[in-house]
ZAFILO-17555 format. One record per residue (C-alpha): residue number from 1; residue in one letter; y, x negated, z negated. Coordinates in steps of 0.001 Angstrom, whole numbers. Each point is the difference from the previous one (the first is absolute). Layout:
% ZAFILO-17555
PT, nr, rest, y, x, z
PT, NUM, a, Y, X, Z
...
This chain:
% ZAFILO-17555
PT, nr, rest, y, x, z
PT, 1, x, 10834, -13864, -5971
PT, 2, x, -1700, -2190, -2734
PT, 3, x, -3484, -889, 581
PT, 4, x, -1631, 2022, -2738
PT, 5, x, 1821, 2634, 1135
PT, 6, x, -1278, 46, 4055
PT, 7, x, -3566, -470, -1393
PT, 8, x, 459, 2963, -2183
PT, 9, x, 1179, 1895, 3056
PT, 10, x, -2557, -1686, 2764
PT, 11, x, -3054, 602, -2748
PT, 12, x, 985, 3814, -775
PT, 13, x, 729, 536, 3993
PT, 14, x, -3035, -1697, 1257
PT, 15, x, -1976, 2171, -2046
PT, 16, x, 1072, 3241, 1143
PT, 17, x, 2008, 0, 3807
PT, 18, x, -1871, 517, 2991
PT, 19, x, -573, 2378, 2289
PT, 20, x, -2805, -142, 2307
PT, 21, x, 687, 1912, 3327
PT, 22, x, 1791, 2876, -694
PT, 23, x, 4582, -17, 934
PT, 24, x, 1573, 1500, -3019
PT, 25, x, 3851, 61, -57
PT, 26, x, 1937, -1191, -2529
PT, 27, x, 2916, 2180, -1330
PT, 28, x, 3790, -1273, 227
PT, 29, x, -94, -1039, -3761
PT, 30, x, -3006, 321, -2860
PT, 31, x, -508, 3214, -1299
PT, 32, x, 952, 784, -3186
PT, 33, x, -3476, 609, -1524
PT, 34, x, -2009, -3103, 990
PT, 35, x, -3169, -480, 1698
PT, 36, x, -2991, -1172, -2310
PT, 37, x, -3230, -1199, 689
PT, 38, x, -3188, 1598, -317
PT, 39, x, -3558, -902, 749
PT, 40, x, -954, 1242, 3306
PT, 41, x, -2861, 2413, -1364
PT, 42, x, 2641, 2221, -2080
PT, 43, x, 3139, 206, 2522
PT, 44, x, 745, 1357, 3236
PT, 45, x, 2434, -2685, 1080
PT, 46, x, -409, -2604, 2690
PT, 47, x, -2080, -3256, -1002
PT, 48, x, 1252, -2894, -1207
PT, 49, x, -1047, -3296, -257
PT, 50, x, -3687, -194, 1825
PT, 51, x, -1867, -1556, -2894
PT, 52, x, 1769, 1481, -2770
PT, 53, x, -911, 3533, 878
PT, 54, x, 3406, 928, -1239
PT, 55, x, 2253, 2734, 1644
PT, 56, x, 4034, 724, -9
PT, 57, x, -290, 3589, -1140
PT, 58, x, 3601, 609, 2281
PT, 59, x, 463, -2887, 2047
PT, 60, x, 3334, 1977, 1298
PT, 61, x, 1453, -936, -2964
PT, 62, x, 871, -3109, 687
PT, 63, x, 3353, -884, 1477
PT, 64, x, 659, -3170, 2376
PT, 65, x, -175, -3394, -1538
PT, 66, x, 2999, -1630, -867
PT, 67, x, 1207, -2688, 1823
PT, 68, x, -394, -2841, -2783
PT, 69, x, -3743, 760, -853
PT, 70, x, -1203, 530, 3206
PT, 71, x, -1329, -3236, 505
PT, 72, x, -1658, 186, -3715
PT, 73, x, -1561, 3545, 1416
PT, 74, x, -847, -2051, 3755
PT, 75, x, -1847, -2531, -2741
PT, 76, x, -2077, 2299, -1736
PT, 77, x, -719, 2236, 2975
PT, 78, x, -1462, -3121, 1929
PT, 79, x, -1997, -1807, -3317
PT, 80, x, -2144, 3692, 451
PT, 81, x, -246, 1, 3556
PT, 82, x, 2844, 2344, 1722
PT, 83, x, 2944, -1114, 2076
PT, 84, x, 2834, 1260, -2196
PT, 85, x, 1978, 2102, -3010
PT, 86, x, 1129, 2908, 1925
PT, 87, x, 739, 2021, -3262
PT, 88, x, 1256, -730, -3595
PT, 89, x, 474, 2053, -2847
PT, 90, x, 1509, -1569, -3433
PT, 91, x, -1823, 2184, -2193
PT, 92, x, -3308, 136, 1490
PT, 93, x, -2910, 799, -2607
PT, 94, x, -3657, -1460, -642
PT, 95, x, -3239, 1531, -544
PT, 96, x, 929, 315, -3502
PT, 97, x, 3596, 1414, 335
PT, 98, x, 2103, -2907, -939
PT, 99, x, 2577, -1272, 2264
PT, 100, x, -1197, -2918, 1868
PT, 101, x, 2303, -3188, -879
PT, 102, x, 2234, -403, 3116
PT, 103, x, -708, 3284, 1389
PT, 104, x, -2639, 769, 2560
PT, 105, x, -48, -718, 4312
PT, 106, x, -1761, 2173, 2346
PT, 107, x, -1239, -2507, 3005
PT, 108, x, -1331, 984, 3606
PT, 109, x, -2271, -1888, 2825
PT, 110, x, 1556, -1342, 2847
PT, 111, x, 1141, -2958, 1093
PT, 112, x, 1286, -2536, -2432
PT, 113, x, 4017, -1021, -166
């Protein structure tokens, strides 16, 4: 993965993964209609990202991350302060409803790999 590329990803992700406390699963692959972000004041989803006051709107969505961008997901996950990508979802949406370049991780707490 080119360089411009990873940043793209990393700068999207480490906007909007997180989750604080909560265990959400991840399904066995993304579902078809994508999870999107949405400032925590107008969703009912579970929060993302503790300073951006962002929230997945169906964190279930997400499927497990592949293989060759876990360590991209690990990354971006860590640079905001959780252990690791535990979900991934290729279409993933922003606050505004575009697709997020690279898709979108959902991360968890725990212990770092």
């Amino acid at each position: 993965m080119s360089i411009k590329v990873m940043m793209s990803v990393v700068g999207c992700v480490a906007f909007l993964s997180m989750s604080g406390c909560a265990s959400v699963a991840v399904g066995n692959a993304p579902d078809k209609t994508p999870p999107k972000l949405m400032k925590s004041e107008n969703a009912r989803g579970l929060l993302q990202g503790k300073s951006a006051g962002v929230l997945w709107d169906k964190p279930s969505a997400f499927g497990p991350v592949p293989a060759n961008l876990q360590t991209v997901g690990n990354t971006a996950c860590q640079a905001i302060g959780f252990a690791k990508a535990s979900g991934y979802h290729p279409s993933a949406l922003g606050v505004e409803g575009k697709a997020l370049a690279g898709g979108g991780f959902f991360c968890s707490a725990g212990a770092k790999q």
